[in-house]
C-alpha atoms as one frame of an Amber mdcrd trajectory, in Angstrom:
protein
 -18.899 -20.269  -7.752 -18.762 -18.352  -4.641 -19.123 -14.324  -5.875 -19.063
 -12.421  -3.096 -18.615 -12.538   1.125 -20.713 -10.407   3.539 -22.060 -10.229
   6.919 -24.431  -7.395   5.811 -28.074  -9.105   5.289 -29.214  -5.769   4.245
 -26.593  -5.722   1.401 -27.524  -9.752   1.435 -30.873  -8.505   0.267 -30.295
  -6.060  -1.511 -28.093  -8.339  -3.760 -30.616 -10.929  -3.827 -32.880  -8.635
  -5.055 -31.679  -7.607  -7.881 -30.381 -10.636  -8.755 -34.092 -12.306  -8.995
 -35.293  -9.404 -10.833 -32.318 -10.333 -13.372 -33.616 -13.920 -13.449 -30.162
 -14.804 -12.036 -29.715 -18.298 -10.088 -28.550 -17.703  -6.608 -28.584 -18.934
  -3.312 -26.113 -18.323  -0.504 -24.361 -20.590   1.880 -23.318 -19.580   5.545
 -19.801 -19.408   6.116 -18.112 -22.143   8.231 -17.479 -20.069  11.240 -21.202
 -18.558  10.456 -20.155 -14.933  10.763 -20.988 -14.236   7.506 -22.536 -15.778
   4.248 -21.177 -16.384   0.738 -22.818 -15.904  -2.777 -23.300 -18.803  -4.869
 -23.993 -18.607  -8.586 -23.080 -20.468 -11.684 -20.068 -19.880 -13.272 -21.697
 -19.180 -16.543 -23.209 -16.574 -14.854 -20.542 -15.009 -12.755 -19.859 -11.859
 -15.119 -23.226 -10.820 -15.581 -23.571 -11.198 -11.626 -20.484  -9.227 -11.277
 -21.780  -6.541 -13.535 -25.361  -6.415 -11.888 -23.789  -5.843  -8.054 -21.239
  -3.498  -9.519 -23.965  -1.497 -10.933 -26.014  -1.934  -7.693 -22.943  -0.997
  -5.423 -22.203   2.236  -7.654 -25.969   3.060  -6.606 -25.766   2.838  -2.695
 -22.597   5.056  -3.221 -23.908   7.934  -4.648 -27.110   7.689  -2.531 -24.865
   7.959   0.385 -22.554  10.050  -1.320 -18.848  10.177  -0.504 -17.532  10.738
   2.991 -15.505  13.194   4.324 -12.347  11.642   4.729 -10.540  14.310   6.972
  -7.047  16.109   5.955  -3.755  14.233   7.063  -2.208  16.432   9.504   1.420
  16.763  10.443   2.170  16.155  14.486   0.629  18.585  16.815   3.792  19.912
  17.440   4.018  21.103  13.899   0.854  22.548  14.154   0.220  26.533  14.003
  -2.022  27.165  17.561   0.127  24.153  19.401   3.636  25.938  18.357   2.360
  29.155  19.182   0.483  28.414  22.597   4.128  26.939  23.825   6.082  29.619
  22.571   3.525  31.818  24.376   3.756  29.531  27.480   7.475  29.799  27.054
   7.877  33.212  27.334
């Protein structure tokens, strides 16, 4: 049963990593257009395998931490400085 897609072979081994040390059965297959590379495990083993790169994902996250995701901002029109620089350039 193919698990997962990626074209990250550091994630690749991460994954497979952690899998072995689980004494999971892996092995992944290239993808047909070979841009990237699918996980193959055995059904039976599909929700522990789900569980174990869920666990390992939630890991990289909060080593990385969360981003910054910057504040939506109205149109620069709308903005403070912008209305107020052409009001001064206005006058």
């Amino acid at each position: 049963m193919n698990l997962l897609a990626t074209r990250d072979t550091r994630w690749m081994t991460q994954c497979e990593a952690a899998l072995q040390a689980e004494g999971v059965p892996m092995r992944w297959t290239h993808a047909s257009d070979r841009n990237g590379a699918y996980l193959d495990v055995p059904t039976s083993e599909a929700e522990r395998t789900s569980a174990i790169l869920s666990q390992l994902l939630a890991e990289e996250i909060d080593r990385h931490g969360t981003r910054d995701v910057p504040a939506v901002r109205g149109p620069l029109l709308l903005q403070p400085a912008f209305a107020t620089a052409l009001c001064l350039a206005e006058a």
